[in-house]
PDBQT receptor file of N, H, CA, C and O in Angstrom, charges set to zero:
ATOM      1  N   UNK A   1      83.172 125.788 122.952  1.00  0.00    +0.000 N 
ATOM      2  CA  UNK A   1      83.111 124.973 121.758  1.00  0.00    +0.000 C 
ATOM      3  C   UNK A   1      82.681 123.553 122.132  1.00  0.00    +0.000 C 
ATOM      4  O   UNK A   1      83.232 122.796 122.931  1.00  0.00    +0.000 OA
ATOM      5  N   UNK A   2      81.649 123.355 121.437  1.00  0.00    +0.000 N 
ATOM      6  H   UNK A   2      81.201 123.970 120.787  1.00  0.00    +0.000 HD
ATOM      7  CA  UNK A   2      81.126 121.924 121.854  1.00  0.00    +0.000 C 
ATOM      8  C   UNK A   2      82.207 120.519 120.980  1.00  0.00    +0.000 C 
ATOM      9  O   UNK A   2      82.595 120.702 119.826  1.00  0.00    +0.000 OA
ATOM     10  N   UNK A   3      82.565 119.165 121.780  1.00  0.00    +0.000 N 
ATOM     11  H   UNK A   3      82.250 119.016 122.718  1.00  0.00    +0.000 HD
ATOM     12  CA  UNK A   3      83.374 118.600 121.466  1.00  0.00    +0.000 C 
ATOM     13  C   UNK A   3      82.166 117.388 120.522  1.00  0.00    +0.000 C 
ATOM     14  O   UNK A   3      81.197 116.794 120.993  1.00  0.00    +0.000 OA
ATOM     15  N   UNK A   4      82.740 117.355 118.997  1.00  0.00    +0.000 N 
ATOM     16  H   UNK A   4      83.528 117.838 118.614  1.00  0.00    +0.000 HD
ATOM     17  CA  UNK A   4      82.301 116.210 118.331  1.00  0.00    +0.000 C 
ATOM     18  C   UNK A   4      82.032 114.790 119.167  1.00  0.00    +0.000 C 
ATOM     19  O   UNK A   4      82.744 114.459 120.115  1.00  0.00    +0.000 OA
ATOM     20  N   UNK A   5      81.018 114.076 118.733  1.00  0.00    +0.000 N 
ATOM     21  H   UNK A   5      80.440 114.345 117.963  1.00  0.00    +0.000 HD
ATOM     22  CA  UNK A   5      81.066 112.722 118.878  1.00  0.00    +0.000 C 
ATOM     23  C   UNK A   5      81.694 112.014 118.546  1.00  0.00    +0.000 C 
ATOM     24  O   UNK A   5      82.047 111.942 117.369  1.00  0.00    +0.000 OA
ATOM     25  N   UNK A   6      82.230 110.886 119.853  1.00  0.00    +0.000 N 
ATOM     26  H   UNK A   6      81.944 110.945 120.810  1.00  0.00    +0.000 HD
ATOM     27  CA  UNK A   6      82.918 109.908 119.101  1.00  0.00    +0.000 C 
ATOM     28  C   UNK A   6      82.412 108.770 118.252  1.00  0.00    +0.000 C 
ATOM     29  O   UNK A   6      81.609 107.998 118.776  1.00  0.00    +0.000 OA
ATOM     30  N   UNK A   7      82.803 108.567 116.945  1.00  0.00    +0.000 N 
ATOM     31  H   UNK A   7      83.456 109.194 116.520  1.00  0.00    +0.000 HD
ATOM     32  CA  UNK A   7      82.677 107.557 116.017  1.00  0.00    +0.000 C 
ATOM     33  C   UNK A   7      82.391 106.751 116.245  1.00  0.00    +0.000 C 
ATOM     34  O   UNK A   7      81.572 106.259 115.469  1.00  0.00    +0.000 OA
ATOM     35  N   UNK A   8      82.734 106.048 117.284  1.00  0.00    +0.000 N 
ATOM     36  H   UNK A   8      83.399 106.447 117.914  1.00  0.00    +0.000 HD
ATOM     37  CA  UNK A   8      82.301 104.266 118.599  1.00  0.00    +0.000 C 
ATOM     38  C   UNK A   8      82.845 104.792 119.557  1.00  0.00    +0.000 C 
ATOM     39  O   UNK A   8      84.053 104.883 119.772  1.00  0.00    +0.000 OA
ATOM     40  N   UNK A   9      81.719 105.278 120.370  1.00  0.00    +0.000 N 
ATOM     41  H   UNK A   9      80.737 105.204 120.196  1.00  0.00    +0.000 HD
ATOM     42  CA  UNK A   9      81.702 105.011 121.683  1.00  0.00    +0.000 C 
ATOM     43  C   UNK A   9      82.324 103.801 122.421  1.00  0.00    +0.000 C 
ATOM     44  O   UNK A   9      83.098 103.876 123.375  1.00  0.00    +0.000 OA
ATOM     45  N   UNK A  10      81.807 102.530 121.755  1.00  0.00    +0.000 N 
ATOM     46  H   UNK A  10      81.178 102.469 120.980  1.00  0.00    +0.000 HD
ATOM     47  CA  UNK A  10      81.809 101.855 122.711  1.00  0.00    +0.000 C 
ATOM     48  C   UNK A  10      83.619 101.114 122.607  1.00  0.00    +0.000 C 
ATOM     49  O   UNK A  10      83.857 100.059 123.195  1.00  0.00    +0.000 OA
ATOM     50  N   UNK A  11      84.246 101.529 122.148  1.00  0.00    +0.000 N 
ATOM     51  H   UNK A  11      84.054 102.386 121.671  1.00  0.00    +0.000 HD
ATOM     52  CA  UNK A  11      85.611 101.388 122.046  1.00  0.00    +0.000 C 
ATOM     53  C   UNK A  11      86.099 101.684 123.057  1.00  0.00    +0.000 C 
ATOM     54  O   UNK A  11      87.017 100.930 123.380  1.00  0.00    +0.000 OA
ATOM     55  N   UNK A  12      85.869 102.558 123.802  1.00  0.00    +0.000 N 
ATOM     56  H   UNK A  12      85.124 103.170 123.540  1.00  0.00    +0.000 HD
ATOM     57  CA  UNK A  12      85.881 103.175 125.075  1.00  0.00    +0.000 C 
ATOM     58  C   UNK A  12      86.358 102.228 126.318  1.00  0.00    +0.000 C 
ATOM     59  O   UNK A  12      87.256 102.077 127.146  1.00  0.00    +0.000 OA
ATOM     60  N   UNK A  13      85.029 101.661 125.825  1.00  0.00    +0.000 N 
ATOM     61  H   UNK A  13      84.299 101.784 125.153  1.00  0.00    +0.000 HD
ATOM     62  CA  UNK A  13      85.022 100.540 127.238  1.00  0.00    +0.000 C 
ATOM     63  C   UNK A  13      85.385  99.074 126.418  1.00  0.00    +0.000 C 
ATOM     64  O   UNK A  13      84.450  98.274 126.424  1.00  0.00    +0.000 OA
ATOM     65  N   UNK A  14      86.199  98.785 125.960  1.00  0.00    +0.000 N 
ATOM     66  H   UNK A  14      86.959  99.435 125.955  1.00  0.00    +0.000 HD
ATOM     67  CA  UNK A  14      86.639  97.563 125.420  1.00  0.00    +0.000 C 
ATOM     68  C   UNK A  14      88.157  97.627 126.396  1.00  0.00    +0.000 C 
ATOM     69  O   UNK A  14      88.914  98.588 126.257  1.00  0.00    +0.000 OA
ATOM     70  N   UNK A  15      88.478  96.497 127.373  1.00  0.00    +0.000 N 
ATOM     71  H   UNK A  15      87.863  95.717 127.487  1.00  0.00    +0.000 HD
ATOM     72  CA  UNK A  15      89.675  96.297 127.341  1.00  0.00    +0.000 C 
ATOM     73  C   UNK A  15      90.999  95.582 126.584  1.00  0.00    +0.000 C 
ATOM     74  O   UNK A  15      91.152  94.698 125.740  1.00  0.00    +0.000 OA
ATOM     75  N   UNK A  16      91.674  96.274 127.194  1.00  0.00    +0.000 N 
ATOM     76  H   UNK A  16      91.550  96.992 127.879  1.00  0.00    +0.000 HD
ATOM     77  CA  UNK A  16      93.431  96.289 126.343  1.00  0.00    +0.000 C 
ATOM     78  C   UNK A  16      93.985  94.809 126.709  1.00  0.00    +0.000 C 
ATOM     79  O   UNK A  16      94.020  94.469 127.891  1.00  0.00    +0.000 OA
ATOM     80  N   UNK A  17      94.376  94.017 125.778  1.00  0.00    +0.000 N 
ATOM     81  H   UNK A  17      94.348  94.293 124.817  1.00  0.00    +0.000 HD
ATOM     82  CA  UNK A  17      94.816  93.340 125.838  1.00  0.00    +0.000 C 
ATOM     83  C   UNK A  17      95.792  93.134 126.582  1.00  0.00    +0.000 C 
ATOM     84  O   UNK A  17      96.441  94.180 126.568  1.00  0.00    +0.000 OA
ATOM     85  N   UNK A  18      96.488  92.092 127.497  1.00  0.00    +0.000 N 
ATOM     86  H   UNK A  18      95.961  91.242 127.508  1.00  0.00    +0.000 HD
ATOM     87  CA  UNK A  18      97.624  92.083 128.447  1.00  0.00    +0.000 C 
ATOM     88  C   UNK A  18      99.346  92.673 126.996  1.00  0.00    +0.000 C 
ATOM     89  O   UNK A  18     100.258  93.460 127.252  1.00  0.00    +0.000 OA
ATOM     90  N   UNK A  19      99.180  92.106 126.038  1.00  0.00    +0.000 N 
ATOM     91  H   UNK A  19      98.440  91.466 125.831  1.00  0.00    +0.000 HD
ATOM     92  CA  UNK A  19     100.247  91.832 125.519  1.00  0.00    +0.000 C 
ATOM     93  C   UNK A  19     100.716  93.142 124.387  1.00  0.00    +0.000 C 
ATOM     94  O   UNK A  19     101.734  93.685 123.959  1.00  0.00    +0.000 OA
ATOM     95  N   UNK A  20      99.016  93.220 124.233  1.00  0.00    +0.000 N 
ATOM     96  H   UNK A  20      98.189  92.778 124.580  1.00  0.00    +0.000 HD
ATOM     97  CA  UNK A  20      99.153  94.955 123.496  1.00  0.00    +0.000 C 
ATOM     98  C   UNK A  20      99.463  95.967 124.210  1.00  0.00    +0.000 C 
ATOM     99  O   UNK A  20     100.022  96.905 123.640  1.00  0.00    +0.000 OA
ATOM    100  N   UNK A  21      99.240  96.033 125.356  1.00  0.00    +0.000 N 
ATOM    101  H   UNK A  21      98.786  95.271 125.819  1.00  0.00    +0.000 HD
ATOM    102  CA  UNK A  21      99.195  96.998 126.948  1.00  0.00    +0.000 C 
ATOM    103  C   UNK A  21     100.905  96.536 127.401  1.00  0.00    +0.000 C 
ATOM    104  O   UNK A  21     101.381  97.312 128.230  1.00  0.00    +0.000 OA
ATOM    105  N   UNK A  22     101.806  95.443 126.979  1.00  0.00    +0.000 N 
ATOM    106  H   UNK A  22     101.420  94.813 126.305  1.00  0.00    +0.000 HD
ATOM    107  CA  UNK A  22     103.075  95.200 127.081  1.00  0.00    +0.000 C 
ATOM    108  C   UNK A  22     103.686  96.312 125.922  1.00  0.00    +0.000 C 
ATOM    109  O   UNK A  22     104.516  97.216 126.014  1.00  0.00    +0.000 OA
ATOM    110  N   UNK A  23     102.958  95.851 124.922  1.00  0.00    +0.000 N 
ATOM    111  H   UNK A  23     102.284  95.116 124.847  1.00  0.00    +0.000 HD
ATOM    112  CA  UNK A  23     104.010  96.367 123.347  1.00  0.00    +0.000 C 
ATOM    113  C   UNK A  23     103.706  98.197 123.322  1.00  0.00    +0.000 C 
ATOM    114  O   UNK A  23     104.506  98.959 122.779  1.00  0.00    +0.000 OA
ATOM    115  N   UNK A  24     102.224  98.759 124.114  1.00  0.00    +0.000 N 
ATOM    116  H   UNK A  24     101.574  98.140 124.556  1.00  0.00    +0.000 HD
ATOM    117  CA  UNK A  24     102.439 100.158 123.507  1.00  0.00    +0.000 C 
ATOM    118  C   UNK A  24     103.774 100.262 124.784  1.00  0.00    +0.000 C 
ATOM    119  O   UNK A  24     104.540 101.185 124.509  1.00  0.00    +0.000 OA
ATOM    120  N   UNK A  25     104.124  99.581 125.947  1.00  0.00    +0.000 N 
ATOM    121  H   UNK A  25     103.501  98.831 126.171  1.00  0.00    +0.000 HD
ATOM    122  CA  UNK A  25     104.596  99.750 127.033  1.00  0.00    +0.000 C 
ATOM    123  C   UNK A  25     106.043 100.524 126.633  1.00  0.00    +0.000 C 
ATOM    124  O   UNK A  25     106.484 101.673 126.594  1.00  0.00    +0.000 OA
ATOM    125  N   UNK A  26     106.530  99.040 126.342  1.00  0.00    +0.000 N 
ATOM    126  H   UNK A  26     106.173  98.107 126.374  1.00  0.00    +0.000 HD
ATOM    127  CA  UNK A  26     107.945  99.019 125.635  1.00  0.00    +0.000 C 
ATOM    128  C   UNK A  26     108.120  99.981 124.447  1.00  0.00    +0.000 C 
ATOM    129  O   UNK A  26     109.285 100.191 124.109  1.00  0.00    +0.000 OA
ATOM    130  N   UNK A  27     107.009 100.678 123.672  1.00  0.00    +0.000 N 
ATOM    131  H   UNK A  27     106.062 100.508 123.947  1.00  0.00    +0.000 HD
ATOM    132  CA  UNK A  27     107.047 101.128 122.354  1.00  0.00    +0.000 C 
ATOM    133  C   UNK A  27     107.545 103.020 123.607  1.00  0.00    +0.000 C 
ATOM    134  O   UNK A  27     108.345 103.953 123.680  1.00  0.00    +0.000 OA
ATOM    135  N   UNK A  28     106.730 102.623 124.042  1.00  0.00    +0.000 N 
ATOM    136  H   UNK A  28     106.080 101.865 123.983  1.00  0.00    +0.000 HD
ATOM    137  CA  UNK A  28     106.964 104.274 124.981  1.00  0.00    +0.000 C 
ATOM    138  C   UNK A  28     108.633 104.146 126.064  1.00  0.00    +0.000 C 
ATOM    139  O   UNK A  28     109.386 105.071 126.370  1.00  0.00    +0.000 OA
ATOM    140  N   UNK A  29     108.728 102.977 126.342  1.00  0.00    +0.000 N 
ATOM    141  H   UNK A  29     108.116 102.225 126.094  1.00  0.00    +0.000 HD
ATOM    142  CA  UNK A  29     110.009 102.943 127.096  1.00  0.00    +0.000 C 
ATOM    143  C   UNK A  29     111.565 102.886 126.395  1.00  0.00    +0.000 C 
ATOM    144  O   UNK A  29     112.671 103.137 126.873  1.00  0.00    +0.000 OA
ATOM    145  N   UNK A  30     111.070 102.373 124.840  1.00  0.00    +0.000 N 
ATOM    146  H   UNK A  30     110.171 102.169 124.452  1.00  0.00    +0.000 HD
ATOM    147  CA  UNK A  30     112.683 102.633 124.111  1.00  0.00    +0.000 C 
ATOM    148  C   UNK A  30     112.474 102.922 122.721  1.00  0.00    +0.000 C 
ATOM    149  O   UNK A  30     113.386 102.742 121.915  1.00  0.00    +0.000 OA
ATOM    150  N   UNK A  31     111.094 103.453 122.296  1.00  0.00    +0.000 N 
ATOM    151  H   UNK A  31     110.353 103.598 122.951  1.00  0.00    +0.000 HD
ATOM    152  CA  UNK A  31     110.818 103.986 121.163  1.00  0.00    +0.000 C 
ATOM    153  C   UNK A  31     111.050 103.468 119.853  1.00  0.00    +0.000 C 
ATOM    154  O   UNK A  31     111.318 104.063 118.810  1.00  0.00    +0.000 OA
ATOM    155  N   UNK A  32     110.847 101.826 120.178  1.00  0.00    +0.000 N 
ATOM    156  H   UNK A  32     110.629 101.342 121.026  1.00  0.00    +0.000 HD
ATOM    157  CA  UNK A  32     110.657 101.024 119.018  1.00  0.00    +0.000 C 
ATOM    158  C   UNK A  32     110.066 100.015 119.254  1.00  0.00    +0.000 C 
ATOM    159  O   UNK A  32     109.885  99.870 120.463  1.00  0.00    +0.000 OA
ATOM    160  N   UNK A  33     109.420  98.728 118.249  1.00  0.00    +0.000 N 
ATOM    161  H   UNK A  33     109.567  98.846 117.267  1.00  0.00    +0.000 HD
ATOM    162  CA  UNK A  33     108.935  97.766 118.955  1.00  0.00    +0.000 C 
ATOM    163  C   UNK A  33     109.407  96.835 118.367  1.00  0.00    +0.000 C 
ATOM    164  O   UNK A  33     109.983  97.023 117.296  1.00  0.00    +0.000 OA
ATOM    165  N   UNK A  34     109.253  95.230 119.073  1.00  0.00    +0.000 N 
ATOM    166  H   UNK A  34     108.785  95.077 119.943  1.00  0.00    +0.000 HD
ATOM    167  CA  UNK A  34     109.843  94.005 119.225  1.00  0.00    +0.000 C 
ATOM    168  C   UNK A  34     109.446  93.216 118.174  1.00  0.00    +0.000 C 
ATOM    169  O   UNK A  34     108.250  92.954 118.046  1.00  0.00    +0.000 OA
ATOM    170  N   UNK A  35     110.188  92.837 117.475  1.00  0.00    +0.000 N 
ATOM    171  H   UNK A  35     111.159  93.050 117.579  1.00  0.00    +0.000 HD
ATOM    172  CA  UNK A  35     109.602  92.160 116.078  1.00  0.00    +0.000 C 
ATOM    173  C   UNK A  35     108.417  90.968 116.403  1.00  0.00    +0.000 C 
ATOM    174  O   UNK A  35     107.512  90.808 115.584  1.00  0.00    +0.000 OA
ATOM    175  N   UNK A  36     108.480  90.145 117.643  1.00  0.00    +0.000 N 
ATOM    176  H   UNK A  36     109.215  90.275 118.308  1.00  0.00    +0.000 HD
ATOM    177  CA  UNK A  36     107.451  89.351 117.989  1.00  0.00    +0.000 C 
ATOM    178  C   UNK A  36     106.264  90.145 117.987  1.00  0.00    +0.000 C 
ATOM    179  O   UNK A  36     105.255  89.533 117.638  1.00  0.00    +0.000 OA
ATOM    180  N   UNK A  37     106.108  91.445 118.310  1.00  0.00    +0.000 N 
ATOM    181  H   UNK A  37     106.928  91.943 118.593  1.00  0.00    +0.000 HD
ATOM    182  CA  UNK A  37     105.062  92.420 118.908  1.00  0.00    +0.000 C 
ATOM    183  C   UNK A  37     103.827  92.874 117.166  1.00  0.00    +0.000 C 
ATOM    184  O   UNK A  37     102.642  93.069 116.897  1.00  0.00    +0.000 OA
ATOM    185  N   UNK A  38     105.105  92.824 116.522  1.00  0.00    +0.000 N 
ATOM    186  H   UNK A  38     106.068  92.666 116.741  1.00  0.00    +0.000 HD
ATOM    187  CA  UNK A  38     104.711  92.916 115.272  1.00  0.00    +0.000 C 
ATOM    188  C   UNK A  38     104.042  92.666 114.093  1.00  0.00    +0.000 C 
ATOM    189  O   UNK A  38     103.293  93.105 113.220  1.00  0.00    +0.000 OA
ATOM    190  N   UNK A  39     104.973  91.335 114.689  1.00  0.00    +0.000 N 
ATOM    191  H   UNK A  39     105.581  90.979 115.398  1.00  0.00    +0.000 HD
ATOM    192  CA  UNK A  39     104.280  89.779 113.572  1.00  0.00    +0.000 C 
ATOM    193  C   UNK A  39     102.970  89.662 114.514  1.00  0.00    +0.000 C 
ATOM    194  O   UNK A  39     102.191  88.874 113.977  1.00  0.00    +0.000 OA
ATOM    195  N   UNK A  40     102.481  90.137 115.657  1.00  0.00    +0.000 N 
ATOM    196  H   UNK A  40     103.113  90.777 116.093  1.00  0.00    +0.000 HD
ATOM    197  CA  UNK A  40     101.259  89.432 116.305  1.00  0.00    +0.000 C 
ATOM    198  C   UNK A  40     100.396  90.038 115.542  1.00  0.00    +0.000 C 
ATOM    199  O   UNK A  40      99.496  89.387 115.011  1.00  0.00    +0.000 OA
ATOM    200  N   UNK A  41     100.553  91.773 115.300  1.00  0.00    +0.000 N 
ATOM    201  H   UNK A  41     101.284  92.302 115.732  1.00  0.00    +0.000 HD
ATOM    202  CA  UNK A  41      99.481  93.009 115.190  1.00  0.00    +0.000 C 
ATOM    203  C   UNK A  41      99.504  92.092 113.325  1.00  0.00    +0.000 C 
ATOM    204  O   UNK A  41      98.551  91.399 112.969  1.00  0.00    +0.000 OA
ATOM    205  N   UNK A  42     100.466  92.267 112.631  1.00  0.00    +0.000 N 
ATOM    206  H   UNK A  42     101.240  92.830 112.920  1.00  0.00    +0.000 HD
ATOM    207  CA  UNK A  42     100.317  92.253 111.110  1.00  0.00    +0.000 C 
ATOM    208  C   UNK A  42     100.159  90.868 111.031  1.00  0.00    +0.000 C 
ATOM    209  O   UNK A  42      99.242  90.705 110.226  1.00  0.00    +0.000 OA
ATOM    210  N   UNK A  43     100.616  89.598 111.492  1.00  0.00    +0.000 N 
ATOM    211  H   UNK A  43     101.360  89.730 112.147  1.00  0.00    +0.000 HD
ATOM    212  CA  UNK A  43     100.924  88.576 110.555  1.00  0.00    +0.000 C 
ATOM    213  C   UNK A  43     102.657  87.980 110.250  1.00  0.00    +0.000 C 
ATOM    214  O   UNK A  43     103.668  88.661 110.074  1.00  0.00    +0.000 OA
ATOM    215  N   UNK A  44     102.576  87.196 110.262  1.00  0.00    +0.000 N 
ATOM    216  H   UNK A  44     101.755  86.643 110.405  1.00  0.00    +0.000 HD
ATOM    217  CA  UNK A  44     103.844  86.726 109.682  1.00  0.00    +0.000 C 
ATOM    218  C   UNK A  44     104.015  87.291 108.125  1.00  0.00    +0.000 C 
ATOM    219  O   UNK A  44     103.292  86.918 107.201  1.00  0.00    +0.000 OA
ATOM    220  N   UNK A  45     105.009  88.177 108.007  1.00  0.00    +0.000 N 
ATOM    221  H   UNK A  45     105.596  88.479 108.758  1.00  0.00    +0.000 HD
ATOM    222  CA  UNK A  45     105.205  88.377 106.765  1.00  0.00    +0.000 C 
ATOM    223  C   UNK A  45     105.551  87.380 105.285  1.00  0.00    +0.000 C 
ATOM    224  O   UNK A  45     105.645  87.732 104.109  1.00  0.00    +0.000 OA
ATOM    225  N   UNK A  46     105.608  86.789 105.564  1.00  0.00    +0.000 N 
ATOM    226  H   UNK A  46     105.532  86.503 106.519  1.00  0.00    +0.000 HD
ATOM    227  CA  UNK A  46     106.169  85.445 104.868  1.00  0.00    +0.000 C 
ATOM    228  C   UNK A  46     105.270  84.739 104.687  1.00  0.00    +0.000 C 
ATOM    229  O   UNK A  46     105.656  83.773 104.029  1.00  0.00    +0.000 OA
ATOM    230  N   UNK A  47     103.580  84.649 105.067  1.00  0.00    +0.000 N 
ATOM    231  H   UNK A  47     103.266  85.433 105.601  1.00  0.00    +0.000 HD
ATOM    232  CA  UNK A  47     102.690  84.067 104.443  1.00  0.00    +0.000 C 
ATOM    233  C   UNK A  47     101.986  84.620 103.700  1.00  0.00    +0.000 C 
ATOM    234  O   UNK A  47     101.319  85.533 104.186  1.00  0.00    +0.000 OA
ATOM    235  N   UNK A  48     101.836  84.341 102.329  1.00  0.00    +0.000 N 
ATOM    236  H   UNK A  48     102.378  83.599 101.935  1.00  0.00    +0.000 HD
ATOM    237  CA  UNK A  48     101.175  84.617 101.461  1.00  0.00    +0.000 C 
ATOM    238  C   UNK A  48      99.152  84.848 101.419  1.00  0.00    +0.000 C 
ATOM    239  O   UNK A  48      98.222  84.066 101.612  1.00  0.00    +0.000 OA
ATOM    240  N   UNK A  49      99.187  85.461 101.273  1.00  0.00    +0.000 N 
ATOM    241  H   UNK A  49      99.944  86.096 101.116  1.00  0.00    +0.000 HD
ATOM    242  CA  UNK A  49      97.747  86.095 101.573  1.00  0.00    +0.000 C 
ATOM    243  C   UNK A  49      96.826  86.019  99.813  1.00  0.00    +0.000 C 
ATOM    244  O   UNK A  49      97.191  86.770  98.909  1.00  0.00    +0.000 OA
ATOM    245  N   UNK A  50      95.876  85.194  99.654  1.00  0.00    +0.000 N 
ATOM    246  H   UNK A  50      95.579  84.584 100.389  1.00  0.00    +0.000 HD
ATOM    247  CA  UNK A  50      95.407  85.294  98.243  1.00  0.00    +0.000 C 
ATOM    248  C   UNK A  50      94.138  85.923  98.795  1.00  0.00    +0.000 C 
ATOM    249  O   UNK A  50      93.783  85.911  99.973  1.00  0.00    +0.000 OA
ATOM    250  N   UNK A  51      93.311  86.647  97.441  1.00  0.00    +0.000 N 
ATOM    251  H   UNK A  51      93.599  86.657  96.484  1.00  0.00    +0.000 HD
ATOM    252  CA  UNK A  51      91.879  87.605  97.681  1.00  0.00    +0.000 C 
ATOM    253  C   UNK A  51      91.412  87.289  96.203  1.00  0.00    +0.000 C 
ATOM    254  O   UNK A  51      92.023  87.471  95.150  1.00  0.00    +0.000 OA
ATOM    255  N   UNK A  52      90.203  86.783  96.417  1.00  0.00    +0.000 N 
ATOM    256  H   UNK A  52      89.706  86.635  97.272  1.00  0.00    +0.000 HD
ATOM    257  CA  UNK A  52      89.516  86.142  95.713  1.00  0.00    +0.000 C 
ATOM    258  C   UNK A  52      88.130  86.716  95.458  1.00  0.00    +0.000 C 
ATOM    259  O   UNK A  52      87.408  86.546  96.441  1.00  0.00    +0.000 OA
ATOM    260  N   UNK A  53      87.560  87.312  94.496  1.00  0.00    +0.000 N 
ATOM    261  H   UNK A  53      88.146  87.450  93.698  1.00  0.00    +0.000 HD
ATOM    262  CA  UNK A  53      85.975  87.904  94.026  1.00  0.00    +0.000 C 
ATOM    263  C   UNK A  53      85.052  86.880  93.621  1.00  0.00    +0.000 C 
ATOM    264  O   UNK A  53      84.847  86.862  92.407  1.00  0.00    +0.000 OA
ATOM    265  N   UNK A  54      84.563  86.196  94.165  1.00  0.00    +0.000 N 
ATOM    266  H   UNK A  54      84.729  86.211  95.151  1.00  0.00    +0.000 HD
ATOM    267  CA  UNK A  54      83.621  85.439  93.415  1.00  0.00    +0.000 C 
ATOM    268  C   UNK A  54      82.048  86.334  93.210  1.00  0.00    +0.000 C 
ATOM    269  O   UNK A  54      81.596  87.205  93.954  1.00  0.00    +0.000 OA
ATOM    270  N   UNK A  55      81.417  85.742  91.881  1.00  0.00    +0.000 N 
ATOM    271  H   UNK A  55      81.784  85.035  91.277  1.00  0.00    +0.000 HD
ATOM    272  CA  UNK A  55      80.401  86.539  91.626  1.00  0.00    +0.000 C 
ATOM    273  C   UNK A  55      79.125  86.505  92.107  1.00  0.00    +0.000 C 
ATOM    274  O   UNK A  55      78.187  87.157  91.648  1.00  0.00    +0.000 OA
ATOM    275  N   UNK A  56      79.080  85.702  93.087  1.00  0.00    +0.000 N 
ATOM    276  H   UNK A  56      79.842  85.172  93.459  1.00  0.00    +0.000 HD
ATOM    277  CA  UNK A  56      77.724  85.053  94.053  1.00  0.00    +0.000 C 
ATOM    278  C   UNK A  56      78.385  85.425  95.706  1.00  0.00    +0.000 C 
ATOM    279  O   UNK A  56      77.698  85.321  96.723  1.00  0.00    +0.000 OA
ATOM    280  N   UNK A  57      79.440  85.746  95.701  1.00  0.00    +0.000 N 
ATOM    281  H   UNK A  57      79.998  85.831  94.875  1.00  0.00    +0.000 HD
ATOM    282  CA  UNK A  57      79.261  86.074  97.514  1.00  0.00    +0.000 C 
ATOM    283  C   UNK A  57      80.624  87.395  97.714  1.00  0.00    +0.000 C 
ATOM    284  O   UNK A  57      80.995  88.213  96.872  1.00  0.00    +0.000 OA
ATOM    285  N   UNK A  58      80.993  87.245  98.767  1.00  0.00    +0.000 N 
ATOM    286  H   UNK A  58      80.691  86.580  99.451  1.00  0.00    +0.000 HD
ATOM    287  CA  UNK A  58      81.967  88.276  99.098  1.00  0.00    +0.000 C 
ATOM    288  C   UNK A  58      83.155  88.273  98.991  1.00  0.00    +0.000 C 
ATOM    289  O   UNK A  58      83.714  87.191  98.808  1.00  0.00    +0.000 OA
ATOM    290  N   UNK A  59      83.797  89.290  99.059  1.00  0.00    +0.000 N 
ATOM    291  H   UNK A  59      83.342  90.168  99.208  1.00  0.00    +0.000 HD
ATOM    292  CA  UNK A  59      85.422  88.878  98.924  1.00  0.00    +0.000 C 
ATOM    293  C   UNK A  59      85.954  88.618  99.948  1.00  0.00    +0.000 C 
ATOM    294  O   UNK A  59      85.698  89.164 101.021  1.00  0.00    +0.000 OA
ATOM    295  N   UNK A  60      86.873  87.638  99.744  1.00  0.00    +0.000 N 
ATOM    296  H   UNK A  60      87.081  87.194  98.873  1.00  0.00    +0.000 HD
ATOM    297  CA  UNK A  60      87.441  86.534 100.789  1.00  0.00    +0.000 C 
ATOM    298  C   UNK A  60      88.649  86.470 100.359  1.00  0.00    +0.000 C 
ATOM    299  O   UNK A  60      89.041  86.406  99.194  1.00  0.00    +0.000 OA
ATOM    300  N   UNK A  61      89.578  86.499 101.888  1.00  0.00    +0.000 N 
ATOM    301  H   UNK A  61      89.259  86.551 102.834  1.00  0.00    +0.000 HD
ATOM    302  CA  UNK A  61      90.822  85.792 101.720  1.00  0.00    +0.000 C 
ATOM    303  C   UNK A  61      91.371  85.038 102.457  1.00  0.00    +0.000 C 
ATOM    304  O   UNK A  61      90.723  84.891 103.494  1.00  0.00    +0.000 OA
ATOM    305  N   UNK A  62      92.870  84.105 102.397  1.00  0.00    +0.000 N 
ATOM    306  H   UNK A  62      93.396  84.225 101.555  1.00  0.00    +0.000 HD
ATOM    307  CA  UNK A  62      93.133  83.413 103.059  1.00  0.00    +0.000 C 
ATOM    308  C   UNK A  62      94.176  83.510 103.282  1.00  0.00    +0.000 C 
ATOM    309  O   UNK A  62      94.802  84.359 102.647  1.00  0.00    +0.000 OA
ATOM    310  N   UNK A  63      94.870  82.702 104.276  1.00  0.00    +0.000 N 
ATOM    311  H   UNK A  63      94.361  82.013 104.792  1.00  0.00    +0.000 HD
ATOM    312  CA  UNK A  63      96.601  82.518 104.464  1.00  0.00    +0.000 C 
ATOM    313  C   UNK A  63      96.792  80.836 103.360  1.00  0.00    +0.000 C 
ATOM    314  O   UNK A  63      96.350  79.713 103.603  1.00  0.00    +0.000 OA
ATOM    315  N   UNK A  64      97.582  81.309 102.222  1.00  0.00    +0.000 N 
ATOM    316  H   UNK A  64      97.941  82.221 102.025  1.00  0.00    +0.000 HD
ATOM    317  CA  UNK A  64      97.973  80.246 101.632  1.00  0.00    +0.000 C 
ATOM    318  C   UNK A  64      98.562  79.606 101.873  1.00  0.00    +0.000 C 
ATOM    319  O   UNK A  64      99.636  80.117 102.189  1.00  0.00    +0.000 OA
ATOM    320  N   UNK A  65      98.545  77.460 102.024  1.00  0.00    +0.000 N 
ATOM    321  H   UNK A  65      97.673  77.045 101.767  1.00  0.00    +0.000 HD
ATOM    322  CA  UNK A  65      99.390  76.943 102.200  1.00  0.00    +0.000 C 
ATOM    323  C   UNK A  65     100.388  76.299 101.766  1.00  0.00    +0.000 C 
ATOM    324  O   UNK A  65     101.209  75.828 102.553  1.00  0.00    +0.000 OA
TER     325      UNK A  65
């Protein structure tokens, strides 16, 4: 059976961040992860995020201050 292509290749060869390469670490050593680890990947939950359509360009958003 021949194996599909991958979608991006070149993902492949992109290296792992020191701190992401910490968090899958710890995620495999006690099967949860560190709320700092969290807020890096998502964001601080607590900032408000607005998304805006304007009719001349793209949709855009921001961290509100």
């Amino acid at each position: 059976m021949k194996r599909p292509a991958k979608a991006v290749p070149e993902v492949a060869k992109v290296n792992e961040a020191p701190w992401l390469h910490e968090m899958r670490e710890h995620f495999a050593t006690t099967g949860h992860y560190r709320a700092q680890d969290v807020r890096r990947v998502l964001g601080n939950p607590w900032d408000r995020v607005e998304v805006a359509n304007k009719d001349d360009g793209p949709l855009m958003s921001r961290v509100a201050s």
